[in-house]
N, C-alpha and C positions, 0 to 999 in steps of 0.2 A: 904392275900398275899401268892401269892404260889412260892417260891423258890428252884431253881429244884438243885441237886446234879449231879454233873457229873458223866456218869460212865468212868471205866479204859477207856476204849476203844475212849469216848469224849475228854477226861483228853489227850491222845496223840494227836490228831487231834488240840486238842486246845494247844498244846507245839509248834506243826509243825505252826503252825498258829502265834503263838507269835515270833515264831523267824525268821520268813518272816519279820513282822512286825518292829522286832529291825532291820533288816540288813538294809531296807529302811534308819532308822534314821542314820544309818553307811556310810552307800553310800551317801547320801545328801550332809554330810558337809561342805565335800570340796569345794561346788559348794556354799555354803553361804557364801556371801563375797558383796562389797559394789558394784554398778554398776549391779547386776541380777535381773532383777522382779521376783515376786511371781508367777505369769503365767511361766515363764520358770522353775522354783524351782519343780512345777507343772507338769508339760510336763516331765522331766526327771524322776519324782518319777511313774509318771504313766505308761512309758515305761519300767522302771526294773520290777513294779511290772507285768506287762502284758505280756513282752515279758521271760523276767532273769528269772520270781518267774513263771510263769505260773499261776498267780492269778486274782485274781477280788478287784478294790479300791470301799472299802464300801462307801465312802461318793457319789461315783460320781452317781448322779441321785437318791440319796436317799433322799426321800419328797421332789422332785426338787434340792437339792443341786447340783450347777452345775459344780463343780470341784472334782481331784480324790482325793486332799489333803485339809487342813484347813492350811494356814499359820495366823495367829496372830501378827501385828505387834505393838509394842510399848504401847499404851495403849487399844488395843485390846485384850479383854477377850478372847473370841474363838469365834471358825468358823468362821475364816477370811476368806474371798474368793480370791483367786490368781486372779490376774490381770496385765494383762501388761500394767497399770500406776502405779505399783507399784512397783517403784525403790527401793532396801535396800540402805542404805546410811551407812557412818561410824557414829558408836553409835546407832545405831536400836536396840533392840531387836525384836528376832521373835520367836514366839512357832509354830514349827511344828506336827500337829497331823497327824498321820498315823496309818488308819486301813484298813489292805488287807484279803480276804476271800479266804479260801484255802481249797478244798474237804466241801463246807457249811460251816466252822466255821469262825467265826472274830478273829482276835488278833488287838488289838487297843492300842498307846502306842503315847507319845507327850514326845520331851523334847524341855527347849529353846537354842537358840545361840544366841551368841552375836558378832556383826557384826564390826571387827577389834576391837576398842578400844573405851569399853562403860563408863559410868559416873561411879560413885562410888556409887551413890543410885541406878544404872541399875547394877551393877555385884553382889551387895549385895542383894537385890531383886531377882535376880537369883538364887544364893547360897539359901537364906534360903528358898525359893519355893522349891527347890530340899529337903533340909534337909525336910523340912514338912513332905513330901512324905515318905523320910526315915523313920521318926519318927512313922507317922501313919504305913507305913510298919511292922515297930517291935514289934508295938501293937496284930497284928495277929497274931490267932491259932485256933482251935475249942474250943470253952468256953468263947472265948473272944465275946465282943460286938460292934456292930458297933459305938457304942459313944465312945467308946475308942479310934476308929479311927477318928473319929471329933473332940475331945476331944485334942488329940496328935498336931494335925495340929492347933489348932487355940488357944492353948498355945503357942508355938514355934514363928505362923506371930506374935500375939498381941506384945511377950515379945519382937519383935526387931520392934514394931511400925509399922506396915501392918495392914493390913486388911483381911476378908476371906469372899471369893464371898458367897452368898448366896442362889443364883438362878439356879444356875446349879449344879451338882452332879455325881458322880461318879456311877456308873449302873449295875447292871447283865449283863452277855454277852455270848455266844455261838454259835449256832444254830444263834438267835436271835441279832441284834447287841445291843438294848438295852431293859431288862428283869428287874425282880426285882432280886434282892435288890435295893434298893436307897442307896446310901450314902453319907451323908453327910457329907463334909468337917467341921462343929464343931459341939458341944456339949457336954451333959457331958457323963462322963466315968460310965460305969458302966447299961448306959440306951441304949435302943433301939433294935435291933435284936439280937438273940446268932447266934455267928458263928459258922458253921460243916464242917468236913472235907468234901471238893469234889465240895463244892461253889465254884463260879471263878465270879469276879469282877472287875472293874477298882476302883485304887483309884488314883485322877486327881485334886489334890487342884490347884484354882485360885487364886490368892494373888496381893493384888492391893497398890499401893504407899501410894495412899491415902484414899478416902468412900469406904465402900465393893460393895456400888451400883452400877447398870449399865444399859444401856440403848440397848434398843433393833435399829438397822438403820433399813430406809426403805426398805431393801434387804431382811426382813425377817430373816437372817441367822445373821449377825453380830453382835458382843455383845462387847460396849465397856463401859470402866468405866464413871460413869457420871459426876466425874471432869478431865478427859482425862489425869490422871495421870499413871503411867505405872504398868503391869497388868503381870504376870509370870506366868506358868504352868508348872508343868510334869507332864506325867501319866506313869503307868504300870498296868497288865493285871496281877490279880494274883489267886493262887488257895491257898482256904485255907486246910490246912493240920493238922494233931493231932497235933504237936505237935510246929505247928508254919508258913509260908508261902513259896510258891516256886512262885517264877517273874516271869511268863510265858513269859514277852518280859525284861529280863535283857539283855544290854548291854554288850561286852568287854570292854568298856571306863568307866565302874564304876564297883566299890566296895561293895560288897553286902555281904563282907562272916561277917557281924557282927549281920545277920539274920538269925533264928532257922530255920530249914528246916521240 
């Protein structure tokens, strides 16, 4: 497995790239609300990124994918496909993933909304997907291991009764939109790859209501869980560093200064 290190010069390209990629998640919001299909959700994110960002949406035509974004609704794992039959309603969940390409590089970055006023096991599900993510986040640095980061994440679902997908993974990215490493959302700590400074990764934990399992539809792209119970994600696009990690798509709407840089 050959794992490529970024140089300085990537390392910018790939910052410029991730923060295309949050402003989309910024821009979005407001427009998620009940009464919009995911085709229209769709249509707007691929207009900023084409016309605003002067970029290219990785998903659109990649292995046939035939949309520029993935929306995820409710117990959909990922790669939802936008559709104009598909109404959000009040209590949806949806994970939007968006990855835009800028001068060759991807920045690729997901978080969920919640569509007016979701259930108590939909906003708590939400919350600790996010925490996941944090969690595995603080585990990074160089020296660390990728099991730490699997490790992190699938302490935190089990301890509040979740699940952790198992089929899909977090991936290398750059140049490429998906490279090695793998990473896997759990295991143990201490196993698996050593991290170096100059790697850049996604880490994108699944977390599901109920079984970690999930079913592939005849669409080829959709992945939802196999007791249709409801399914969370975030991602972030990150570079590991000596002495600990930098978000290459953080947010303004989150808090991140409790991570070593």
């Amino acid at each position: 497995m050959t794992v490529s290190l970024k140089t300085p010069d990537e390392i910018e390209k790939m910052r410029v790239a991730g923060r295309l990629a949050a402003d989309v998640l910024m821009m979005i919001g407001p427009f998620v609300k009940a009464g919009v299909t995911t085709e229209e959700l769709d249509r707007i994110c691929h207009d900023y990124i084409v016309n605003e960002q002067q970029a290219i949406p990785a998903p659109l035509n990649y292995k046939g994918f035939p949309k520029s974004i993935c929306t995820s609704v409710n117990h959909v794992v990922c790669h939802g496909i936008p559709s104009d039959k598909k109404v959000l309603k009040n209590g949806d969940i949806i994970n939007i993933d968006i990855t835009v390409i800028k001068d060759g590089y991807h920045g690729d970055t997901s978080k969920m909304f919640v569509v007016g006023e979701g259930s108590v096991l939909a906003n708590r599900l939400v919350k600790v997907t996010q925490e996941c993510l944090y969690r595995a986040l603080a585990t990074v640095k160089a020296g660390s291991r990728t099991g730490d980061i699997g490790a992190a994440i699938q302490k935190h679902a089990e301890a509040n009764r979740f699940s952790v997908v198992r089929e899909y993974c977090g991936h290398g990215i750059g140049k490429v939109f998906h490279e090695e490493p793998q990473i896997l959302h759990y295991g143990k700590a201490g196993e698996g790859l050593t991290l170096k400074a100059g790697m850049i990764f996604t880490i994108e934990p699944m977390i599901n209501a109920g079984v970690w399992q999930t079913k592939l539809l005849p669409d080829g792209w959709t992945a939802v869980t196999k007791d249709h119970k409801l399914s969370a994600q975030w991602e972030h696009t990150i570079l590991v560093t000596e002495t600990g990690v930098e978000v290459l798509t953080a947010r303004p709407d989150e808090d991140l200064s409790f991570l070593q840089g």
